[in-house]
C-alpha positions in Angstrom: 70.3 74.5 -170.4 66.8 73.4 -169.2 68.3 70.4 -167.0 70.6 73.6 -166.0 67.5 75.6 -165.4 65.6 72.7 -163.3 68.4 72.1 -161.3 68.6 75.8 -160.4 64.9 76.1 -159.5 65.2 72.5 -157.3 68.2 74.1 -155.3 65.8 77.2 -154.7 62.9 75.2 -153.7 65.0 73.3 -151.0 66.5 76.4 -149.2 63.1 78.2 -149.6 62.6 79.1 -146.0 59.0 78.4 -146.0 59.3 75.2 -147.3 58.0 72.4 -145.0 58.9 68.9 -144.6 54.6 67.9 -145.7 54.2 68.4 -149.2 50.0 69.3 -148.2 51.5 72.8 -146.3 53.8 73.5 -149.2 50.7 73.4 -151.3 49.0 75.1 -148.8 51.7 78.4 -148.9 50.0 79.2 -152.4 47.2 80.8 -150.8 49.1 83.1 -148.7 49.7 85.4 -151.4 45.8 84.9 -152.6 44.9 86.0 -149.2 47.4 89.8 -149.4 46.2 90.0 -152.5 42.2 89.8 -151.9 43.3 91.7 -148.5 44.7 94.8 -151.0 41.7 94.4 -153.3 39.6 94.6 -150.5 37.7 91.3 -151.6 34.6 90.0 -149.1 35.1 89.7 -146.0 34.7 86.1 -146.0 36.9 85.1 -148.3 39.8 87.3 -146.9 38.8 85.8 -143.5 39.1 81.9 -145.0 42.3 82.8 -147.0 44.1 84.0 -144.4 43.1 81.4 -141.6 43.9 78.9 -144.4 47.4 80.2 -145.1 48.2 80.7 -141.1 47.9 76.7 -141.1 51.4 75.9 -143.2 53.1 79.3 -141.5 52.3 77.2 -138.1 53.5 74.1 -139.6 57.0 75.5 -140.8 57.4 77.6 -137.4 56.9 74.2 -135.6 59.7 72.9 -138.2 62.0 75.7 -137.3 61.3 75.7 -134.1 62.4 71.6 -133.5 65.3 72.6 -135.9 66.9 74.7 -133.4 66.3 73.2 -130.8 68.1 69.9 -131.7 71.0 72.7 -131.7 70.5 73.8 -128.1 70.7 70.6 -126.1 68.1 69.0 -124.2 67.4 71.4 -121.8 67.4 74.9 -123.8 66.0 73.3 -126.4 63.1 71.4 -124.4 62.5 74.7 -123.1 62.3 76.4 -126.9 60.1 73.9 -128.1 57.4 74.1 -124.9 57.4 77.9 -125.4 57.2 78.5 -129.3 55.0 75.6 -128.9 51.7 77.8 -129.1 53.5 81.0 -130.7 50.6 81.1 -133.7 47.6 80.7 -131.1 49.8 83.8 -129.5 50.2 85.8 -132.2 46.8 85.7 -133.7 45.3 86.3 -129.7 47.8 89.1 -129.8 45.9 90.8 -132.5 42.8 90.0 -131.5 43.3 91.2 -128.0 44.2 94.9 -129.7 41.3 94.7 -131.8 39.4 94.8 -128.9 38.0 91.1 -129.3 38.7 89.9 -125.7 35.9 87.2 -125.7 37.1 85.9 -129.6 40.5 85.1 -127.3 39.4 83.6 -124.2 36.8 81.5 -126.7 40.0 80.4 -128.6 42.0 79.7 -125.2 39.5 77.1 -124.3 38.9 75.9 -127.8 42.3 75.2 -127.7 42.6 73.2 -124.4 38.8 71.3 -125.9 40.0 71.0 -129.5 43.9 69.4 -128.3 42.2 66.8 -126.1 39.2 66.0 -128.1 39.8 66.8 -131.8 43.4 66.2 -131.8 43.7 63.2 -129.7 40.5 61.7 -130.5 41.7 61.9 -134.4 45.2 60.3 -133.4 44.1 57.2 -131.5 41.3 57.0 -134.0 43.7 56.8 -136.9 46.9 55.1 -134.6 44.1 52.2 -133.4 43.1 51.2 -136.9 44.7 47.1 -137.5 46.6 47.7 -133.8 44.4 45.6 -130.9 45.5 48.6 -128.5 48.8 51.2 -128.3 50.7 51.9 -125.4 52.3 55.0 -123.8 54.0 55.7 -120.9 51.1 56.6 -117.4 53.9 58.4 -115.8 53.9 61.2 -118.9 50.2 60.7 -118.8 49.6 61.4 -115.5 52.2 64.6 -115.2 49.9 66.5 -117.9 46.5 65.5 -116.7 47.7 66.6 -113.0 48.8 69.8 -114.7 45.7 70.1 -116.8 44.0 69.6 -113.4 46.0 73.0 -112.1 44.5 75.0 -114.9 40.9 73.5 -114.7 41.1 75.3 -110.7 42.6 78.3 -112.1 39.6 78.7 -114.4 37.2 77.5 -112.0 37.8 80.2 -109.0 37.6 83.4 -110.8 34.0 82.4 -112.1 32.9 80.8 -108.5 34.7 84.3 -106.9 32.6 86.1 -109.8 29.5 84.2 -108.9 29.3 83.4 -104.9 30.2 87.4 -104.5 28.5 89.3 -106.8 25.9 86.6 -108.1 26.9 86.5 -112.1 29.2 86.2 -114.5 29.8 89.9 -114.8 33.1 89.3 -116.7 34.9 93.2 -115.8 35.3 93.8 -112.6 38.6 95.2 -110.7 38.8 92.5 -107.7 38.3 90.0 -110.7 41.4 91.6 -112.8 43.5 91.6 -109.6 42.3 88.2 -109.2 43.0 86.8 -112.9 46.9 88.7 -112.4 47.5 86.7 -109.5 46.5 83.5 -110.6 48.0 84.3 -113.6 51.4 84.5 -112.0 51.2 81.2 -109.8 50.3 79.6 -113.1 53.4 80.6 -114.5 55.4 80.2 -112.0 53.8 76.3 -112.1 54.5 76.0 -115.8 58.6 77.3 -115.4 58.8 74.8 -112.4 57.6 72.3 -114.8 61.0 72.4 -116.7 62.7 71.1 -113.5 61.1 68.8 -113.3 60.7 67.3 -116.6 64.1 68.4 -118.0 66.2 68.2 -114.5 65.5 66.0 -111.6 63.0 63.4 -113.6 64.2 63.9 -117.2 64.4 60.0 -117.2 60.6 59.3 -117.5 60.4 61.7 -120.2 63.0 60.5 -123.1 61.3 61.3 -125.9 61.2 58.2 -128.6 61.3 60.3 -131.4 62.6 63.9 -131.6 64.5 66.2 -133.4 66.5 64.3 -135.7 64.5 64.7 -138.8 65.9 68.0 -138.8 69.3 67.7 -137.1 71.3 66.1 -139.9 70.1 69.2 -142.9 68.4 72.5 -141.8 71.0 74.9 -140.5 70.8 77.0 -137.9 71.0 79.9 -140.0 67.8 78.9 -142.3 66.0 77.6 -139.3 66.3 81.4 -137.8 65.5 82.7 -141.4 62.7 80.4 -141.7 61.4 81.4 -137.7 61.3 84.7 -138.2 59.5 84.7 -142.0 56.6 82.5 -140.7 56.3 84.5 -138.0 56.2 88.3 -139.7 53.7 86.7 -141.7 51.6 84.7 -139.3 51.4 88.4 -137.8 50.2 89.9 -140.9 47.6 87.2 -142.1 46.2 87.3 -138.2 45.7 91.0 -138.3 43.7 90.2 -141.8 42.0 87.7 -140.1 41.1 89.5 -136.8 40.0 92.4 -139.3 37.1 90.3 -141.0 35.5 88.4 -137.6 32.9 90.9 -137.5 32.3 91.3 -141.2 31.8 87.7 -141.0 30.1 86.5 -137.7 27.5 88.8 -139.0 27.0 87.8 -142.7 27.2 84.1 -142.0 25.2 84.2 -138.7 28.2 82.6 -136.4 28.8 84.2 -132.9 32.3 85.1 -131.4 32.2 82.3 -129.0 31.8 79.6 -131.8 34.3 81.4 -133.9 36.8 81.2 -131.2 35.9 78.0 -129.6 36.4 75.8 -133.0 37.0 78.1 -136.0 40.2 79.9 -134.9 41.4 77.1 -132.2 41.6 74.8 -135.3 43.5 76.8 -137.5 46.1 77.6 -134.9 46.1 74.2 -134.1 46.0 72.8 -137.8 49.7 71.7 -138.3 50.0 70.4 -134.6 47.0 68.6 -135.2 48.7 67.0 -138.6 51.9 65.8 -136.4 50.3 64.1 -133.7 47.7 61.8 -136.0 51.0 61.0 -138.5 52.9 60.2 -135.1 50.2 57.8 -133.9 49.9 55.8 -137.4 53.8 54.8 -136.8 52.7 54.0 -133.4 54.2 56.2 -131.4 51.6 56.9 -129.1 53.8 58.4 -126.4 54.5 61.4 -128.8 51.3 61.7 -130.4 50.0 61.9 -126.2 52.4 64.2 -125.4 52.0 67.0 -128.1 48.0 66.8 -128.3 48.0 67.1 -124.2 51.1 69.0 -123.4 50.2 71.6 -126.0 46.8 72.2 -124.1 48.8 71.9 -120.6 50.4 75.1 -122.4 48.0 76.6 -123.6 46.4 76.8 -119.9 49.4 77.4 -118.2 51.6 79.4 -120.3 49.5 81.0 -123.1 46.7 81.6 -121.1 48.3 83.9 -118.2 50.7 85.8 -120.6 47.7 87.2 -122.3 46.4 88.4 -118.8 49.2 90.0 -118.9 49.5 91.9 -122.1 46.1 92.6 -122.4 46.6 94.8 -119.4 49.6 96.1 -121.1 47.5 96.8 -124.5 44.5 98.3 -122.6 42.1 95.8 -123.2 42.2 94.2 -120.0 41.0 90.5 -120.1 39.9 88.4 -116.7 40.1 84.4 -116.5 36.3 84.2 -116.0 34.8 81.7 -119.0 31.7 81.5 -119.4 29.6 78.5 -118.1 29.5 76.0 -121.2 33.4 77.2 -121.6 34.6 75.6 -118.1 32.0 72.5 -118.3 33.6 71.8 -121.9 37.1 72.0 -120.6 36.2 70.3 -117.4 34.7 67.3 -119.1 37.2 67.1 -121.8 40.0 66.5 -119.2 38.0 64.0 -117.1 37.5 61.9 -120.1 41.1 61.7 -121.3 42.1 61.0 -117.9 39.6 58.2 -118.0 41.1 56.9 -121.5 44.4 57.3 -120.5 44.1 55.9 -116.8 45.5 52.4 -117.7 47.9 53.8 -120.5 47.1 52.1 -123.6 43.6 53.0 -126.2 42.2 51.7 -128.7 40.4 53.3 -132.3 37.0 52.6 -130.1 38.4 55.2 -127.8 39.1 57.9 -130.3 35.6 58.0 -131.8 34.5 58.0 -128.4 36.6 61.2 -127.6 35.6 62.8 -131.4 31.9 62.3 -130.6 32.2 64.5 -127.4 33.9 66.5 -129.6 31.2 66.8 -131.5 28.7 67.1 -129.4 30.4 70.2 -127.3 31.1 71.9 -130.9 27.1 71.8 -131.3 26.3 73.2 -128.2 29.1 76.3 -129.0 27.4 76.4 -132.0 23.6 76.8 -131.0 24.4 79.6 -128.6 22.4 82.2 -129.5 23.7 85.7 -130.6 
């Protein structure tokens, strides 16, 4: 009876839908209850707030999973194109909910954590860690270069609306019509950039980006039918722990002394980013430094290009409309952050001296965030 018992509870555990493939976000999903449950007992703020963003991390990781499931299901193309859109889904959902909470700056500060947080944090920690015992690790310049150029796109389409902003009315005023109209349009042309994109990659020059690793991990055992179950579940509930989560930034920017623009920049770009960030640094330890480039870059090429615009969009829908005007030290982070990973990546190999080069800029732009006064 109790080998009957165990064996009953293993076959439970291994269609759980929420169960990952990293046994540090199945430990992880324990806190997700703590956090509805100090949510219902209407617990401090700050440790609702830290629940929750901590059990968002393992939803993202098992939406990712699901996510790569089905789309070693769909074929290259649809599933190319499911992966690069769900890629982001959590920074989506939780900018989602704080977009109707009325915290417009808490998104755009996360938007550009994001693009600062994939190219410094994220990569800086993967060739750190992939450089360790190697004299240098290669990747392919031609996937390289297609991001940087793209990242380049984005970097103008967050430029102009502030130099409009500035060279016409003198500041940064941040609401303005002419800016909204502005921020739709460029918006649009960013889209329409980012669907061309597919074309391009998965069509007429698929050949220069065969991935060397993929989908298989899942292919063989997670059925289409648990992948959708275990999509869906991680999302409902990445929707409920960011409303939680949205609920508490005031609370808590105020009793711990943090502004908005800090809290977006790093605190909630990190969590959406947590189980991406995982992938990419395991990737680059096996040496595959082609992946662990592609998903720390291409998931900020999305961010800018796909995320980015789609919120113009809704928040216009929602009510809260939201421009692409960043403030100052926002577009001088994300301008230096892609300059120095093109100059890293230029010759298309790194080194570990390379990663703590990129995790001290890192550092040093998270200070700045952080010293911003109130």
């Amino acid at each position: 009876m109790p080998q009957a018992r165990s064996s009953g509870l293993g076959n439970l555990w291994r269609n759980f839908p929420l169960r990952s493939e990293h046994k540090w976000l199945n430990w992880l999903l324990l806190i997700v209850p703590v956090a509805f449950f100090l949510h219902l007992r209407h617990a401090p703020p700050l440790w609702v707030f830290t629940t929750a963003a901590l059990g968002i991390i393992p939803l993202a990781g098992v939406l990712g999973e699901a996510t790569e499931a089905l789309a070693a299901r769909m074929g290259p193309t649809l599933g190319g194109i499911l992966n690069a859109t769900m890629g982001n889904a959590t920074e989506l959902i939780i900018a989602f909910f704080a977009l109707r909470a009325g915290h417009v700056e808490v998104v755009k500060a996360s938007l550009s954590g994001s693009i600062i947080g994939n190219l410094l944090l994220v990569l800086g920690l993967a060739v750190l860690w992939g450089g360790i015992g190697r004299d240098s690790q290669k990747f392919s310049r031609a996937t390289a270069g297609t991001n940087s150029t793209m990242l380049f796109i984005a970097v103008v389409a967050l430029i102009m609306p502030a130099v409009f902003d500035l060279t016409v009315y003198g500041n940064l005023k941040q609401q303005n019509p002419h800016l909204e109209n502005l921020s739709l349009w460029t918006s649009g042309v960013l889209i329409l950039i980012y669907l061309v994109s597919f074309v391009f990659v998965l069509k007429t020059h698929k050949r220069l980006f065969q991935p060397d690793h993929g989908v298989e991990l899942h292919e063989g055992h997670v059925s289409v039918r648990r992948a959708l179950i275990s999509l869906v579940s991680a999302t409902v509930l990445i929707g409920f722990l960011s409303e939680m989560l949205v609920g508490e930034i005031d609370a808590v920017t105020k009793s711990i002394g943090m502004t908005e623009l800090f809290v977006g920049v790093i605190v909630v770009a990190i969590i959406g980013n947590a189980a991406e960030h995982s992938s990419a640094i395991m990737v680059a330890r096996r040496n595959q430094m082609d992946l662990a480039m592609t998903i720390a870059v291409g998931s900020s090429t999305q961010i800018a290009l796909f995320v980015a615009p789609v919120l113009v969009f809704l928040s216009v829908l929602i009510g809260n409309p939201m421009s692409l005007v960043f403030t100052g030290l926002e577009i001088a982070a994300i301008v230096m952050s892609v300059l120095i990973v093109e100059m890293i990546s230029y010759d298309g190999e790194t080194n570990w001296f390379e990663g703590a080069e990129l995790l001290a800029v890192y550092i040093i732009l998270a200070l700045a965030f952080f010293f911003v006064p109130g």
